[in-house]
matplotlib code that plots the C-alpha trace (Angstrom):
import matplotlib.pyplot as plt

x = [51.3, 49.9, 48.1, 44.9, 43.2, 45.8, 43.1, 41.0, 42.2, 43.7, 45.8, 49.9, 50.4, 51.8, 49.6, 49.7, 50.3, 47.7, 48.1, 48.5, 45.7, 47.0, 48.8, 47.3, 47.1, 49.9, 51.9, 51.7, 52.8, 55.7, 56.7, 56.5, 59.1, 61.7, 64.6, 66.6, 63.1, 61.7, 59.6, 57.9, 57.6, 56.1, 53.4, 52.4, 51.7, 49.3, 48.0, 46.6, 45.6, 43.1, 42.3, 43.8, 41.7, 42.1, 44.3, 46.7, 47.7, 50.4, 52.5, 51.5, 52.6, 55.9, 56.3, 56.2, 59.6, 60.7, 64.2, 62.4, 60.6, 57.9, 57.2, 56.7, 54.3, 52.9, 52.0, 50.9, 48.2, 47.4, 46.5, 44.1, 42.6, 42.0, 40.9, 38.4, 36.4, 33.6, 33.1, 29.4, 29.5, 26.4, 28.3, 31.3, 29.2, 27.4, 31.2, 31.6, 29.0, 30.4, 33.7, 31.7, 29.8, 33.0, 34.6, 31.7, 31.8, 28.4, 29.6, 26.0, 25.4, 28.6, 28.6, 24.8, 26.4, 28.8, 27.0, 24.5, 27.7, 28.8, 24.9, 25.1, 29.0, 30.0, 33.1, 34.5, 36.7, 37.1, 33.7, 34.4, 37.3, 35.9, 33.2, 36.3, 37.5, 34.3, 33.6, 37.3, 35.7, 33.0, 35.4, 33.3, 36.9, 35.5, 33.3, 36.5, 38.3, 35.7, 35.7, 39.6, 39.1, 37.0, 39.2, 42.0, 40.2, 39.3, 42.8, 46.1, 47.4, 45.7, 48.0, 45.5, 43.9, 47.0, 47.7, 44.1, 44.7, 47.9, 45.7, 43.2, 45.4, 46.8, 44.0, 43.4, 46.7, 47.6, 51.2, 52.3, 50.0, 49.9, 53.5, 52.6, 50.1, 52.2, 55.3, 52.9, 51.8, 55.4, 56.3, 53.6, 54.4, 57.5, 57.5, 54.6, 57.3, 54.1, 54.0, 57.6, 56.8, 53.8, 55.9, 58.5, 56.5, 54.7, 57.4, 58.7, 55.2, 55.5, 59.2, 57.7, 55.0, 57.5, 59.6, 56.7, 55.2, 59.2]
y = [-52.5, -49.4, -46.9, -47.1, -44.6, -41.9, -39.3, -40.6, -37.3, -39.2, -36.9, -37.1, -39.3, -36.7, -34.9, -31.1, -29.7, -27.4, -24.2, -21.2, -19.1, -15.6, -16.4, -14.5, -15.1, -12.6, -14.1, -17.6, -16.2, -14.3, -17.4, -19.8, -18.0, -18.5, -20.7, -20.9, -21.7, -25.2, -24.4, -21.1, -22.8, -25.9, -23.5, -21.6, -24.8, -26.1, -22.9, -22.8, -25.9, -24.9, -21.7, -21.2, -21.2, -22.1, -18.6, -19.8, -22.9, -21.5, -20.7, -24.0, -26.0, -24.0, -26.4, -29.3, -28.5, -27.8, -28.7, -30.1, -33.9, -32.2, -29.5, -31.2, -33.7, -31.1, -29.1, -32.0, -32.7, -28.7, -28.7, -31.6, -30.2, -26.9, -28.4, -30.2, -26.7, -25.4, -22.4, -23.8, -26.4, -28.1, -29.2, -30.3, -32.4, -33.5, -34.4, -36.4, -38.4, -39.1, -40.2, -42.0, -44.2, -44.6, -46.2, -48.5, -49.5, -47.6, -46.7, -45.9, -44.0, -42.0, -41.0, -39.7, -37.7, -36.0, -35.0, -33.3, -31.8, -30.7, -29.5, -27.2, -25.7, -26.5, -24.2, -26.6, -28.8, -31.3, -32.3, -33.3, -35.2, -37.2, -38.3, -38.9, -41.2, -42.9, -43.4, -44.7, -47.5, -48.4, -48.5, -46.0, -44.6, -41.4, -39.9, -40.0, -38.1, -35.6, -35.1, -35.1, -32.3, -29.9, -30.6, -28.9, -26.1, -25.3, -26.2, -26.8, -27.6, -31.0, -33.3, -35.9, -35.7, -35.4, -38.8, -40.3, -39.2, -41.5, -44.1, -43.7, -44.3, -47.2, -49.1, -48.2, -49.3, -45.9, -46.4, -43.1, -41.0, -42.4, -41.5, -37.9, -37.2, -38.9, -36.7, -33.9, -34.9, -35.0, -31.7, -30.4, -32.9, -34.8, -36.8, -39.0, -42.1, -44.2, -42.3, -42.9, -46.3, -46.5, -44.2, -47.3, -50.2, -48.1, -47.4, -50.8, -52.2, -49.4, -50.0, -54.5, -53.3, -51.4, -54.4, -56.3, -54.1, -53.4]
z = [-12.8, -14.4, -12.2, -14.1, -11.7, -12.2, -12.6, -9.2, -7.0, -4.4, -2.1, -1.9, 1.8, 3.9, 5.0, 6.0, 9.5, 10.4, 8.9, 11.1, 12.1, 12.1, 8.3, 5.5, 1.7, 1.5, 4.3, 2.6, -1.2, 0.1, 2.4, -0.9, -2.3, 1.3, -0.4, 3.0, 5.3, 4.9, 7.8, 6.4, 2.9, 4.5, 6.6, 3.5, 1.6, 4.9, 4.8, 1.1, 1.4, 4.0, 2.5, -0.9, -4.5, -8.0, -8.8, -6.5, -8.4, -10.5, -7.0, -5.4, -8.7, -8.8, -5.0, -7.2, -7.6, -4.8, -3.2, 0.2, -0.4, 2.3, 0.5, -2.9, -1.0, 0.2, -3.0, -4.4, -1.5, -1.3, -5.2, -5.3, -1.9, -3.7, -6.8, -5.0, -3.7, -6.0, -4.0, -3.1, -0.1, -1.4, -5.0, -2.7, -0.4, -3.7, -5.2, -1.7, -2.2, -6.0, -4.5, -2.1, -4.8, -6.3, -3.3, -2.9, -7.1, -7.4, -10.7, -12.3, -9.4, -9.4, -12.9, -12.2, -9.0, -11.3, -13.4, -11.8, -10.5, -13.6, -14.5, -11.3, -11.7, -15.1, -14.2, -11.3, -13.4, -10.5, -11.7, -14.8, -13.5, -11.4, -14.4, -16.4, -13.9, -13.7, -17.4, -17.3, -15.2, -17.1, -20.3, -21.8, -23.3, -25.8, -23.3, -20.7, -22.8, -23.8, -20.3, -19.7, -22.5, -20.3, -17.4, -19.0, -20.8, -17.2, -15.0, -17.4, -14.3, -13.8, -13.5, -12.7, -16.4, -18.2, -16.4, -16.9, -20.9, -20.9, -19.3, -21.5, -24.8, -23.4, -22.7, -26.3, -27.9, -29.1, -27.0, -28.4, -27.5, -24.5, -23.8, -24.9, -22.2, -19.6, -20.4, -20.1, -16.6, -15.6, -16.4, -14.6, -11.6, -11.9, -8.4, -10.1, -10.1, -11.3, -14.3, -15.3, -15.1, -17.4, -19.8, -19.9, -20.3, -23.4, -24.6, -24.6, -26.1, -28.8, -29.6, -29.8, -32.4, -34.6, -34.8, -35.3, -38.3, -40.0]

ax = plt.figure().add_subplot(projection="3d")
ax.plot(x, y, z, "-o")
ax.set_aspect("equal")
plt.show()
């Protein structure tokens, strides 16, 4: 079954041990990069989880491909838990409550929340993923991906989008592109086993039409 709420922001399962006090933002970028210390690359991952910000993406998506299965789950946690910080607690709570609606099929209401989030941080692309998501819901297929567009102007990293754009496509028959965006989303995260899934049961409606259409 396809993962049609790719794009959600639901956090990897593994959660993050509790990041230790006395680490600093230095500490944790220099212990990223310790290829013979699970442990200290594990800590550094908890720790920008808790404390990290969108400039530290690039390292934390370099953990995506990591040698350590923790780790990688890790990253993958750590980056939608910074991508979900605005840098103003009253947007956050405001993208709560969105996620909250969403939960509870308040659909209408959730695409309302979000926006007024966008209206207040236009610059917090988590906003304008989580509207995505929503209009994804109501089918409303255009205005998801005119909102996937500003996710991306605003975090290339967003592995979430590039997955929702595959979604997208394919509930609008345009297999190939489809394929396109999910490829994308695997290079930027490839432990999204989900994804290669979609990308074969496109490619096997894609390859049906072809035969179909020769």
């Amino acid at each position: 079954m396809l993962a049609a709420l790719a794009f959600v922001g639901a956090v990897a399962s593994l959660a993050a041990p509790p990041a230790r006090a006395e680490m600093t933002r230095e500490a944790a970028m220099a212990d990223l990069d310790k290829k013979d210390d699970v442990v200290a690359r594990r800590d550094a991952v908890a720790w920008l989880a808790e404390h990290g910000a969108m400039p530290d993406v690039p390292r934390l998506a370099e953990r995506l491909r990591d040698a350590d299965a923790g780790v990688r789950a890790l990253a993958e946690a750590a980056l939608w838990e910074v991508w979900g910080r605005s840098g103003d607690e009253a947007v956050d709570q405001l993208l709560r409550i969105g996620i909250a609606q969403m939960g509870e099929r308040d659909i209408a209401g959730a695409v309302e929340t979000f926006s007024d989030v966008i209206a207040r941080r236009p610059d917090f692309a988590e906003g304008w993923n989580k509207r995505a998501t929503v209009y994804f819901m109501l089918g409303q297929y255009e205005k998801s991906l005119a909102d996937c567009d500003e996710v991306m102007k605003r975090n290339p990293y967003h592995f979430g989008a590039l997955a929702g754009y595959g979604q997208i496509y394919f509930q609008m028959k345009e297999y190939d592109k489809a394929i396109e965006y999910w490829k994308r989303a695997l290079k930027v995260n490839p432990n999204m086993v989900g994804v290669e899934g979609n990308i074969e049961i496109a490619e096997k409606l894609l390859a049906e039409r072809r035969k179909r259409s020769a």
